[in-house]
PyMOL CGO cylinders between C-alpha atoms (Angstrom):
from pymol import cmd
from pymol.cgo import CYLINDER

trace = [
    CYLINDER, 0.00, 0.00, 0.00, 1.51, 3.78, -0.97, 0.3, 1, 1, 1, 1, 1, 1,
    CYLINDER, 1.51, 3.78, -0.97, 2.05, 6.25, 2.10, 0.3, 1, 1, 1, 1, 1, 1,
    CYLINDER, 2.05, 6.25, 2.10, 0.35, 9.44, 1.67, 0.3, 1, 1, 1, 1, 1, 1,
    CYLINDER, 0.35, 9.44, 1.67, 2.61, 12.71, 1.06, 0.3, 1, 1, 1, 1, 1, 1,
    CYLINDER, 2.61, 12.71, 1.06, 2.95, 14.69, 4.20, 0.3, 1, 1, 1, 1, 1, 1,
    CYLINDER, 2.95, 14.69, 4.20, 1.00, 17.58, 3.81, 0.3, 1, 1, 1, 1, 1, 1,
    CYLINDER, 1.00, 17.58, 3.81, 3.17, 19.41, 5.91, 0.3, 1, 1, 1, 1, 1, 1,
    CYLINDER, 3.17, 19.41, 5.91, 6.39, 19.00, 3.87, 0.3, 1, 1, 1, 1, 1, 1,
    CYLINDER, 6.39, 19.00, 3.87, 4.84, 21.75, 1.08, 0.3, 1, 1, 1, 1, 1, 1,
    CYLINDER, 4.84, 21.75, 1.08, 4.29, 24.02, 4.25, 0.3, 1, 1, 1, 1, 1, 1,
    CYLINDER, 4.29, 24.02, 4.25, 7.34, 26.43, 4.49, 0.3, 1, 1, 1, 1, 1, 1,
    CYLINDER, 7.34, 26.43, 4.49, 6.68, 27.38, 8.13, 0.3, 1, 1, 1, 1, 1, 1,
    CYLINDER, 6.68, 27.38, 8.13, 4.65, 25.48, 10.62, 0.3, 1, 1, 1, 1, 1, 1,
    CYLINDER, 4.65, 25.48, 10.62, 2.27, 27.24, 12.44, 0.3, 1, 1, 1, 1, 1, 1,
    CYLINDER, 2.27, 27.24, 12.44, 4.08, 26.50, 15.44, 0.3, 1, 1, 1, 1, 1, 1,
    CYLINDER, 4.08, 26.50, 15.44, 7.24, 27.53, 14.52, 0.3, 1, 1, 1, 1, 1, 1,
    CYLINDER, 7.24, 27.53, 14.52, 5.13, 31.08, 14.97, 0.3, 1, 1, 1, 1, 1, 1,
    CYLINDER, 5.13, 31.08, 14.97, 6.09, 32.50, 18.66, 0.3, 1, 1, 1, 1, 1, 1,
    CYLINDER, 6.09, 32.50, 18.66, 2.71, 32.73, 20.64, 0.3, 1, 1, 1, 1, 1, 1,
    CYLINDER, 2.71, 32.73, 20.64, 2.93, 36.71, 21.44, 0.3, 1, 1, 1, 1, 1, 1,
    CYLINDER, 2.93, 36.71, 21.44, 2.77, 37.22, 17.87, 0.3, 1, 1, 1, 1, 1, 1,
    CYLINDER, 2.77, 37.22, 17.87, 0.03, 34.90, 16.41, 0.3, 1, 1, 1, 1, 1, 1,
    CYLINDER, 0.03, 34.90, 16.41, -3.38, 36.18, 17.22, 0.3, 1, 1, 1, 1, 1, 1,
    CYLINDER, -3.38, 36.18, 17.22, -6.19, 34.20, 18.02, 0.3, 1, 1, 1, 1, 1, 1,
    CYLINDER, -6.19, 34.20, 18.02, -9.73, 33.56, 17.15, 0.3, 1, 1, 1, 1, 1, 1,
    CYLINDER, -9.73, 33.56, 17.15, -12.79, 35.42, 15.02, 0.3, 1, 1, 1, 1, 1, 1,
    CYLINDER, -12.79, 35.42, 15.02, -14.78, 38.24, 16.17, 0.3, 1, 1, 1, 1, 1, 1,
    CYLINDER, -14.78, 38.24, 16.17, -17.75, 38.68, 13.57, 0.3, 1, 1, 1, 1, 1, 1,
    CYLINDER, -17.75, 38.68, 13.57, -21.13, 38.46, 13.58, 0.3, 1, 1, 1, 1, 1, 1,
    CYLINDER, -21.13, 38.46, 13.58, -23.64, 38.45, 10.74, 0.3, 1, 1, 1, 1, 1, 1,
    CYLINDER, -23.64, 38.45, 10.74, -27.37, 39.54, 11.06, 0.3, 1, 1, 1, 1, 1, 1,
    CYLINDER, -27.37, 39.54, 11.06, -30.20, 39.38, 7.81, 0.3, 1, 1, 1, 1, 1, 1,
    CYLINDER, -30.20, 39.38, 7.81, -33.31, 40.58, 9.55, 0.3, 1, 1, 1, 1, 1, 1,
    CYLINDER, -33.31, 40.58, 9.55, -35.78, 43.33, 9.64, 0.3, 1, 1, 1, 1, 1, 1,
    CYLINDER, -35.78, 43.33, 9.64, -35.88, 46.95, 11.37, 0.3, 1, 1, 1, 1, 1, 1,
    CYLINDER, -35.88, 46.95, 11.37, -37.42, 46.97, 14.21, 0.3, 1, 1, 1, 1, 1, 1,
    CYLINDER, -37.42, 46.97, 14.21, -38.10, 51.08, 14.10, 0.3, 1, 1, 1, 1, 1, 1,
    CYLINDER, -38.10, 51.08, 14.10, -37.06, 54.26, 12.24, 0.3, 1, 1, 1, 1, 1, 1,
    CYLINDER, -37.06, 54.26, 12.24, -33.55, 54.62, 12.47, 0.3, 1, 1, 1, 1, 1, 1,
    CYLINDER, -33.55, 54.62, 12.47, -32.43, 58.06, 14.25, 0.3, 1, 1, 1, 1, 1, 1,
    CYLINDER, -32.43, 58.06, 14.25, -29.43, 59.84, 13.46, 0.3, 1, 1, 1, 1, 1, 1,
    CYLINDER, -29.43, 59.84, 13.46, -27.42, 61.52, 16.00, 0.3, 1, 1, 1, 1, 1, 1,
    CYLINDER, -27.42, 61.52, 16.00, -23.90, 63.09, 16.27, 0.3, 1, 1, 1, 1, 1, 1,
    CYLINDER, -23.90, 63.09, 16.27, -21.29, 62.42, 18.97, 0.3, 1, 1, 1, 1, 1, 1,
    CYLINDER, -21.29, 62.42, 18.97, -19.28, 66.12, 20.61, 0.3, 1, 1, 1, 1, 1, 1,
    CYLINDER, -19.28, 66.12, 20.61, -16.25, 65.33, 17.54, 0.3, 1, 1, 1, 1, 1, 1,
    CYLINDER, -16.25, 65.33, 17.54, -19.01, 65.65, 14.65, 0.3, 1, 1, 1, 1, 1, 1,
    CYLINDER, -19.01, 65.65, 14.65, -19.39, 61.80, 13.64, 0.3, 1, 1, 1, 1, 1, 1,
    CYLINDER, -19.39, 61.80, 13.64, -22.71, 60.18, 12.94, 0.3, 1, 1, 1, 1, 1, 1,
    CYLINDER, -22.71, 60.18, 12.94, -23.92, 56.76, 14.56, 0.3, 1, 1, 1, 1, 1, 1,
    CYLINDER, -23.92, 56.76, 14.56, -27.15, 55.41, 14.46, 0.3, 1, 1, 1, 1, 1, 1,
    CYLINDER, -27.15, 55.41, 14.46, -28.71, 52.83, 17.01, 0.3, 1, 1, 1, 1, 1, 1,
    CYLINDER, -28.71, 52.83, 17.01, -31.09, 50.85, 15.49, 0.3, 1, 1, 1, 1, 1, 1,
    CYLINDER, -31.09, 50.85, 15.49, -32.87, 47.10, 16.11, 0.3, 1, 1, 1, 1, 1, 1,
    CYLINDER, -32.87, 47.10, 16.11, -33.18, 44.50, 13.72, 0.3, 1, 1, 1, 1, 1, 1,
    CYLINDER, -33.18, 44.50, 13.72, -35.92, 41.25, 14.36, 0.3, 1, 1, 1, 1, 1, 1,
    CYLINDER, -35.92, 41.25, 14.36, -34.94, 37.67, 13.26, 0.3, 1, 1, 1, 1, 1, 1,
    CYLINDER, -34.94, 37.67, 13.26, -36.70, 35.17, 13.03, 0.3, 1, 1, 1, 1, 1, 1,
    CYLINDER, -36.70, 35.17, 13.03, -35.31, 31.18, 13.24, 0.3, 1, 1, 1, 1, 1, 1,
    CYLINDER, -35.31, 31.18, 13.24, -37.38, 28.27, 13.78, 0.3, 1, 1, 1, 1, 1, 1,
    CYLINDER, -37.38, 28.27, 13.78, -40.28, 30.23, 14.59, 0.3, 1, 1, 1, 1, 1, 1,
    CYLINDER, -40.28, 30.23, 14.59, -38.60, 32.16, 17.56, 0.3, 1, 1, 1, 1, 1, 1,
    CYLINDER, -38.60, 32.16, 17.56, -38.15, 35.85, 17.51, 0.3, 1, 1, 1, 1, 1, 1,
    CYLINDER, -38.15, 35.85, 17.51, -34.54, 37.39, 18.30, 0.3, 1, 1, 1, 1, 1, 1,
    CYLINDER, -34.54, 37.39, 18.30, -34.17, 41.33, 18.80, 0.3, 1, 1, 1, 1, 1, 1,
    CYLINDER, -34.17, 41.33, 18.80, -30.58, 42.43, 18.14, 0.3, 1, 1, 1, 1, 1, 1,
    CYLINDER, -30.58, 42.43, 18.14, -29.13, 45.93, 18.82, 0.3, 1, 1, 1, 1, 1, 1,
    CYLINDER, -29.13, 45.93, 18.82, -26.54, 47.24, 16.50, 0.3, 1, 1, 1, 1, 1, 1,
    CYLINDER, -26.54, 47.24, 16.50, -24.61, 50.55, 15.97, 0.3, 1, 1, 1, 1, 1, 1,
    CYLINDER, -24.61, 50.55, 15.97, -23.41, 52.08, 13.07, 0.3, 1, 1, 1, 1, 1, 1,
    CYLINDER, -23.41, 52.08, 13.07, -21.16, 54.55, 12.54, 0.3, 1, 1, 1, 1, 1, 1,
    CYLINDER, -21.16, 54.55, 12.54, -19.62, 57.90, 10.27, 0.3, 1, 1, 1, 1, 1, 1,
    CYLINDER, -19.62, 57.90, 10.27, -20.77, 56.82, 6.34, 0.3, 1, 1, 1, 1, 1, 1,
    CYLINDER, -20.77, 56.82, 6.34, -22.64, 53.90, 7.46, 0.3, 1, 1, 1, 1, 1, 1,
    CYLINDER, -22.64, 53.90, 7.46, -24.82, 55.79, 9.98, 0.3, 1, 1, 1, 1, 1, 1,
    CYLINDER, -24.82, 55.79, 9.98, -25.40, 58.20, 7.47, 0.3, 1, 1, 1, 1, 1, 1,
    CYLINDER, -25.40, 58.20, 7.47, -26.56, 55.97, 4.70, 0.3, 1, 1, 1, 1, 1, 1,
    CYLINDER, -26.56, 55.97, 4.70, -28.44, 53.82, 7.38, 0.3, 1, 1, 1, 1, 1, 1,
    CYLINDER, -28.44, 53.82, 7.38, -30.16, 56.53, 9.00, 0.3, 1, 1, 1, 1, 1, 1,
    CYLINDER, -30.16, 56.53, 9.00, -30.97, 58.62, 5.04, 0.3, 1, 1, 1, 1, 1, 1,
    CYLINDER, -30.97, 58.62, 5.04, -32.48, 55.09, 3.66, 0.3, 1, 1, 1, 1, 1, 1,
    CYLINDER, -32.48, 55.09, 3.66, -33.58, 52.62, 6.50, 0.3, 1, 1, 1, 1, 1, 1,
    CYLINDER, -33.58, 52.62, 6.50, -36.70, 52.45, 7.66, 0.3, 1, 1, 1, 1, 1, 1,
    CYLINDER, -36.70, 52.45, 7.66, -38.68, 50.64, 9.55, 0.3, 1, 1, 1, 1, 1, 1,
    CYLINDER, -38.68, 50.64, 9.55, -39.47, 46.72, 8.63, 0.3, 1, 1, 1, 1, 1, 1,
    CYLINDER, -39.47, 46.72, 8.63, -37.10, 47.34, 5.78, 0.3, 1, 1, 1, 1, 1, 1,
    CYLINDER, -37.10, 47.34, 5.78, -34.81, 44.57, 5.15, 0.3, 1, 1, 1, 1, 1, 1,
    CYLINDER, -34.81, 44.57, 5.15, -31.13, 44.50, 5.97, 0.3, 1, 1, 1, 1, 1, 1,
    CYLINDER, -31.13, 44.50, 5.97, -28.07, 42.60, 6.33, 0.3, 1, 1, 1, 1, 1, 1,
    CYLINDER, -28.07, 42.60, 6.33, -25.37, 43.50, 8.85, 0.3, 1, 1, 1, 1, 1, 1,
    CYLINDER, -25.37, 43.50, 8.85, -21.85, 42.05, 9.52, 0.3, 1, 1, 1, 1, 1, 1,
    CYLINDER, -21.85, 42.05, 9.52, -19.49, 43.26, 11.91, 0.3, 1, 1, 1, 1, 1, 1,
    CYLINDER, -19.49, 43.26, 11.91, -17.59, 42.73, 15.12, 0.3, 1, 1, 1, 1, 1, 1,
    CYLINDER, -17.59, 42.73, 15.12, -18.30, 42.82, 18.74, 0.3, 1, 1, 1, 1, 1, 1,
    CYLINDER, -18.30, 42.82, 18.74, -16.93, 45.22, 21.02, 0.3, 1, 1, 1, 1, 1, 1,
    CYLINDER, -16.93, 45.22, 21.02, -16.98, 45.49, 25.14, 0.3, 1, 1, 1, 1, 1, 1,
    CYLINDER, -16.98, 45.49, 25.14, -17.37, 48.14, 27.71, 0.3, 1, 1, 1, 1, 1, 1,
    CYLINDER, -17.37, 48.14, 27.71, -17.89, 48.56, 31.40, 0.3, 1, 1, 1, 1, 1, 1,
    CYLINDER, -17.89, 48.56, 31.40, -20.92, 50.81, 32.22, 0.3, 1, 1, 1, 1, 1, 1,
    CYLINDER, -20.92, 50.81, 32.22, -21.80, 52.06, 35.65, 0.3, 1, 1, 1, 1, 1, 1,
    CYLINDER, -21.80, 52.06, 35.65, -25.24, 51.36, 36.21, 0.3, 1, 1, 1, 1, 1, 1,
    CYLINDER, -25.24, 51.36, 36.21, -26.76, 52.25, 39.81, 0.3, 1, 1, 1, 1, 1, 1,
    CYLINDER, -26.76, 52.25, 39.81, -23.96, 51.66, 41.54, 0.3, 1, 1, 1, 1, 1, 1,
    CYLINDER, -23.96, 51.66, 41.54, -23.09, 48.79, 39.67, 0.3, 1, 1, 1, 1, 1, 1,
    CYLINDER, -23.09, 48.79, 39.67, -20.30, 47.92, 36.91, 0.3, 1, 1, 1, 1, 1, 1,
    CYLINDER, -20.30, 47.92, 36.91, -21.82, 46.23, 33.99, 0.3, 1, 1, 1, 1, 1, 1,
    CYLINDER, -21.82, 46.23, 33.99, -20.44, 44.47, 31.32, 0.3, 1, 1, 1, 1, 1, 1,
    CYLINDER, -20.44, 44.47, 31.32, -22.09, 46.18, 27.84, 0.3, 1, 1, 1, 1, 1, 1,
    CYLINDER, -22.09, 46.18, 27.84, -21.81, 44.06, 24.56, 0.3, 1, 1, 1, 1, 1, 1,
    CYLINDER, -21.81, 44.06, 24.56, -22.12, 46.01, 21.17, 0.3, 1, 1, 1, 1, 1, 1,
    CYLINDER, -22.12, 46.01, 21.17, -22.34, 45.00, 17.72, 0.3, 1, 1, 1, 1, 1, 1,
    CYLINDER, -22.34, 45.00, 17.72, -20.79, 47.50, 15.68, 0.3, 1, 1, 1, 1, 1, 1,
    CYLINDER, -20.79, 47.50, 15.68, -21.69, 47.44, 12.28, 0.3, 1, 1, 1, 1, 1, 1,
    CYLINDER, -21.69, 47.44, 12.28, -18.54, 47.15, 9.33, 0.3, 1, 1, 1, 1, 1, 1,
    CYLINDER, -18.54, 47.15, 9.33, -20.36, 46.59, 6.16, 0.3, 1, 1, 1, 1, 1, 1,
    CYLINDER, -20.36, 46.59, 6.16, -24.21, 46.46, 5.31, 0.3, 1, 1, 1, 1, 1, 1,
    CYLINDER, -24.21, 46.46, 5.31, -26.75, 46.16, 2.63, 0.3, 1, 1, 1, 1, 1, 1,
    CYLINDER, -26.75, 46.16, 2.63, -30.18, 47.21, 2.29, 0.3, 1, 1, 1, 1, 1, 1,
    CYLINDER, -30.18, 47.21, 2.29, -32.01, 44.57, 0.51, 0.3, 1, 1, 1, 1, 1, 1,
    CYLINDER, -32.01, 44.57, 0.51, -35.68, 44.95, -1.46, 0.3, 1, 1, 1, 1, 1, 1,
    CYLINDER, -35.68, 44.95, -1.46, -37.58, 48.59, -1.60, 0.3, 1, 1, 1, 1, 1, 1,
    CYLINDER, -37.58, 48.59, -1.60, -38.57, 50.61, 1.94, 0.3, 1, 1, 1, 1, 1, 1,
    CYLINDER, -38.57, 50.61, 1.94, -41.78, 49.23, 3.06, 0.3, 1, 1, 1, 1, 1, 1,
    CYLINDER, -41.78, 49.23, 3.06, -44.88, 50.67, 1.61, 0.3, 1, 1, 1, 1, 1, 1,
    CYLINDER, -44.88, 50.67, 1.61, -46.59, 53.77, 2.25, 0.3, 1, 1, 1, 1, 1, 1,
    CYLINDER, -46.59, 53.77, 2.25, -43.07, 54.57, 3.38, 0.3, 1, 1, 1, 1, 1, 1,
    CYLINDER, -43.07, 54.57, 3.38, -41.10, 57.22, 0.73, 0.3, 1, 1, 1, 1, 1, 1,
    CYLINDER, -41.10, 57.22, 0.73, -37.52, 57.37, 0.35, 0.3, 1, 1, 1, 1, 1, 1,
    CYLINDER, -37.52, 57.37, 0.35, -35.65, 60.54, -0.17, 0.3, 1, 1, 1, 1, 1, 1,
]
cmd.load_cgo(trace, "trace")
């Protein structure tokens, strides 16, 4: 019977020839294809850039799932001009922590922040875009 090739002959470098305080680890990304749950609003931090808060409702094996997202500069703008509510769109991203103070209390504060986005199918009717 023939021996297989090692695979890792035609590898120049193995992996763990890598130092560990150089190599970085693991994926932070999430991807969302829902709905908005409301009207977008538009706001602008002290500095002058735009973000946007906004909800978006999906639904998997007949269970509802609310997700809050934020968008920011170009995105926010485009979000916020276009998206309405019900009106279908798909996010991807990464998530971000903070610590909040909240009565007292220090709590941990997940966001999604929004890298790239599409707006998918017309704004819902009786709705008119600019």
């Amino acid at each position: 019977m023939a021996r297989k090739p090692d695979l890792a002959a035609d590898v120049d470098g193995d992996v763990t020839d890598t130092p560990a305080k150089s190599r970085s680890y693991g994926i932070n990304h999430f991807r969302i294809l829902g709905r908005m749950t409301a009207d977008p609003q538009q706001r602008f931090t002290q500095s002058g850039k735009a973000v946007v808060n906004l909800g978006i409702a999906t639904n998997v094996n007949g269970f509802a799932e609310f997700h809050d997202v934020v968008a920011w500069e170009k995105a926010a703008e485009i979000i916020g001009q276009y998206g309405r509510k019900g009106r279908e769109i798909h996010v991807e991203g990464r998530i971000t922590s903070r610590i909040r103070d909240v009565e007292g209390h220090r709590v941990k504060q997940l966001d999604l922040v929004v890298e790239s986005f599409q707006l998918l199918g017309p704004a819902p009717t009786g709705e008119a875009e600019a």
